[in-house]
Residue, then its C-alpha position, 0 to 999 in steps of 0.5 A: x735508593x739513598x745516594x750517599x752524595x756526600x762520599x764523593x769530592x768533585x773536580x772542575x776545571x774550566x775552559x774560557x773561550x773569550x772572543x777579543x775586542x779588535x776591529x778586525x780579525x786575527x789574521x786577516x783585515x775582516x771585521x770582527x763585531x756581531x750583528x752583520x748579515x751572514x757571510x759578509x765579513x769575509x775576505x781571501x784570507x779568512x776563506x783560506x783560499x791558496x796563496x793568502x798569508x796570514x798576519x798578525x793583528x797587533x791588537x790580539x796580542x796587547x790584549x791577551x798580555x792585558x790579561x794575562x798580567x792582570x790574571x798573574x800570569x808569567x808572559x812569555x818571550x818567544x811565542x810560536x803560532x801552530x796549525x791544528x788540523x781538523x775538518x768541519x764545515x765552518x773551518x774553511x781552511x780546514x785548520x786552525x791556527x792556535x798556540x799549542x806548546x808556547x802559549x802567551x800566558x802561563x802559571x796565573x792565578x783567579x782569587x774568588x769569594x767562597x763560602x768558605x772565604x778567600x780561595x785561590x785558582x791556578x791558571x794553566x795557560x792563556x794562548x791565542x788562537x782564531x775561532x771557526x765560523x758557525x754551524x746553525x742545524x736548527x733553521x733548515x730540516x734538511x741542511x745545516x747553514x754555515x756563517x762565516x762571519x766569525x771564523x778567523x775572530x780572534x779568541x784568548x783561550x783561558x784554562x784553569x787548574x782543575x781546582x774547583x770544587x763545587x759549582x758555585x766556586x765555578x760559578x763565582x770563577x766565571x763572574x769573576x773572568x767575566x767582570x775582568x774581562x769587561x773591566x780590562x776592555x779585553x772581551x764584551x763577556x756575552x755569554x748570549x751572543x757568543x763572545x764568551x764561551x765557557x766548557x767545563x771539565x768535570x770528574x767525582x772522586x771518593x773523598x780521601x783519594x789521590x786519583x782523578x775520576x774518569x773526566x766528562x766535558x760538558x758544551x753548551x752552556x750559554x749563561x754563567x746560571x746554566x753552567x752552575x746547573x749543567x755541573x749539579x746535574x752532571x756531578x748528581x749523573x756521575x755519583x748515581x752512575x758509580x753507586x750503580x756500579x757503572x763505569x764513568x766513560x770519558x765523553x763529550x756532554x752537551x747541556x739541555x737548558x730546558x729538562x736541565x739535563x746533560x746529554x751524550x754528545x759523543x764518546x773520547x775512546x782515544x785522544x783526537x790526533x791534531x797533527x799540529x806542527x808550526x805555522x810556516x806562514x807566521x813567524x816567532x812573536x817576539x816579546x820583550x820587558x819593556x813592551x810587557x812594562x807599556x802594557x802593565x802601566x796601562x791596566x785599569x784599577x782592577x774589581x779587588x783593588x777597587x773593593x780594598x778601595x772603597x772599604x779602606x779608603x772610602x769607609x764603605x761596607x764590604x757589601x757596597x763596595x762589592x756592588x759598586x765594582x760589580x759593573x766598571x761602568x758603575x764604578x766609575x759613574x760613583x767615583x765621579x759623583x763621590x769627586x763631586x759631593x765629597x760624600x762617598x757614602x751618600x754618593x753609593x746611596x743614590x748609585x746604588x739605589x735610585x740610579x741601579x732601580x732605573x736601569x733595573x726597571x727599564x732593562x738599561x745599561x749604564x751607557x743609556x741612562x739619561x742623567x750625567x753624573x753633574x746633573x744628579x751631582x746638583x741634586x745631591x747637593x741640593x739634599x747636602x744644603x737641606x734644601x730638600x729632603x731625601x725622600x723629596x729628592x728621591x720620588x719627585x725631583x729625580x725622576x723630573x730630572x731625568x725627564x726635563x734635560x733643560x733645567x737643573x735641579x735647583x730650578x726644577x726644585x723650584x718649578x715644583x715648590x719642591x724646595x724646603x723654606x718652612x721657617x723653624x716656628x713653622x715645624x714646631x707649629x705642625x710638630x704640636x699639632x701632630x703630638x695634640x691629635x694623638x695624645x694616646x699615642x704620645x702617652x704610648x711613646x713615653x711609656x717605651x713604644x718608640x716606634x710611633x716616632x714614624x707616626x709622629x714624623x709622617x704627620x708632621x711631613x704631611x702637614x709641611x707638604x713634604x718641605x720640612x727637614x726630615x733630620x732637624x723635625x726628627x731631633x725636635x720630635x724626640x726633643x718634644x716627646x722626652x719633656 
């Protein structure tokens, strides 16, 4: 059967879980970090053992206003904490307080790149609220083990419109929360550990119609990669079923990263009823402009502001600007070197190249890499002053740099005859020698093969052990081969 795939518009909105960088938790004073042993960062309060009280950790709420200015969104004055009742098993106090009808952020919005350019996306809401513990149902046959470690983490909760329209604007609306998340210091953007959780809300309609199809949230998604492949596979399963003349039932979906596949988890014939009503232990968060005032000045430059930066100030091309601001930490390590050199396009070359392949080939941070940005500022300078060439600098001295942490550039430069003292009559000498050893070649240079220049050049660096100044022996080859 042909599927007309095409007939059909998709609908995704996205539900953001982020988990936010305090020291403890929401409510209570626990430790709120990952890694400790299972059901050791627990008190009373997070047990919710009878007569503990909650308060409110100050923290939580100068991020989720962090957030929720640099998202555009309107903050609110008077916020109010519910409890929304339900049971499982690692919710020891068998709520969970949230904000329901006053959350702290509202009506934002998400710029994203499409293929299709620029495009908006409506933020709906950011409310607060404490995550559950962990249910693990894969270690023991028999028994599903509980860590409380997490519950009563404090969690920003950041709901989009429905106004995605295909995977990769989800996908590029998930890179983006998870850069500016990282950029503001808000959330780590861990996908893996689960500090960052994504559920995606998905629904096909004919193209040209007015009403929503019937919607399907999917869970379980662990990398921004298995969203986007959890939303083809389930927007393909819808459309399928509707030309099959099967009704698309309001369900939740789990996603099996290995078949790829999404799998019925269980059905929403009737909306859960929460019972929420205002937590009587908390009471009204009061906000006020001069506060939201303290919290705005303090936001960093953010990844948009940075890419116009780069571009219109620092002359760079809208694809090196967008590296460059893809990771803060990168960003910054740049900004610092370009301060240094004054070179900004030089700068992003060495970020960009010899520094990312680094961190590439050795599965690194930024925060690990050995050399500090002066360190590499003297090398760079030493290529400025051409003293050594590029090429030189490159595959020699930057990874001696990076292993020898006594020394500085020029004296290893030094230490490894790296550095270029060839006098001009030199060069020439050797650029006569190369030209004479082939004189065919020469003859097929001026006769419109120009890239035999590489040929000429490689000589000429061979014969100078790598010491000659690769700009000043190019202009002189050409000067040589057009007499």
């Amino acid at each position: 059967m042909n599927i007309p795939f095409d007939k059909y518009d998709t609908v995704i909105g996205l539900e953001v879980h982020a988990q936010l960088k305090t020291a403890s938790k929401a409510f209570s004073s626990d430790g709120a970090y990952y890694g400790a042993p299972s059901n050791t960062l627990i008190d009373p309060i997070s047990l919710g053992h009878p007569g503990t009280l909650p308060v409110l950790n100050k923290k939580q709420v100068e991020l989720a206003v962090r957030l929720g200015l640099a998202l555009n969104c309107q903050i609110r004055k008077r916020n109010e904490f519910s409890r929304k009742n339900y049971f499982y098993p690692d919710l020891p106090k068998g709520y969970q307080i949230t904000q329901f009808d006053t959350p702290i952020c509202f009506e934002g919005s998400l710029v994203i790149e499409t293929n299709k350019g620029v495009k908006h996306i409506g933020i709906t809401r950011i409310h607060m609220e404490e995550d559950s513990g962990k249910s693990t149902h894969d270690l023991d046959p028999y028994f599903t083990l509980v860590d409380l470690n997490r519950a009563g983490v404090p969690l920003v909760e950041i709901v989009s419109e429905p106004e995605m329209s295909s995977s990769d604007e989800a996908y590029a609306y998930l890179t983006e929360i998870r850069k500016l998340v990282r950029y503001l210091d808000v959330c780590d953007g861990n996908m893996e550990e689960g500090s960052l959780r994504c559920d995606a809300n998905v629904s096909v309609m004919l193209k040209g119609a007015k009403e929503f199809g019937e919607k399907v949230e999917v869970k379980n998604m662990n990398s921004i990669r298995n969203v986007k492949r959890a939303l083809d596979y389930e927007v393909k399963r819808q459309i399928i079923a509707l030309e099959n003349g099967e009704e698309i039932q309001q369900s939740t979906r789990g996603f099996d990263p290995v078949k790829g596949s999404t799998f019925l988890m269980r059905l929403k014939e009737d909306a859960h009823d929460y019972r929420y009503f205002n937590e009587p232990d908390l009471p009204p968060l009061l906000l006020d402009e001069v506060y939201i005032d303290e919290v705005r000045k303090k936001l960093p430059a953010l990844p948009r502001q940075l890419v116009e930066k780069y571009t219109s100030e620092f002359g760079l091309s809208k694809y090196d600007a967008l590296v460059l601001t893809d990771d803060k930490a990168i960003a910054e390590y740049f900004e610092e070197l370009a301060g240094i050199c004054g070179d900004y396009k030089l700068a992003a070359n060495w970020v960009m190249g010899p520094v990312k392949a680094y961190l590439n080939e050795h599965a690194i941070e930024l925060s690990q890499f050995p050399l500090k940005v002066r360190r590499l500022a003297e090398l760079v300078s030493l290529v400025q002053e051409g003293k050594i060439n590029h090429s030189t600098a490159n595959q020699k001295l930057f990874p001696a740099l990076i292993e020898d942490q006594e020394s500085n550039a020029e004296q290893l430069a030094n230490k490894m005859n790296l550095l270029q003292d060839i006098e001009e009559d030199d060069i020439r000498t050797y650029i006569d020698e190369a030209l004479a050893q082939y004189p065919d070649k020469v003859a097929a240079y001026r006769n419109g093969k120009k890239g035999l220049l590489g040929l000429f050049m490689g000589e000429v660096m061979k014969r100078s052990k790598g010491k000659a100044d690769p700009k000043k022996t190019n202009q002189w080859l050409r000067m040589k081969l057009e007499e």
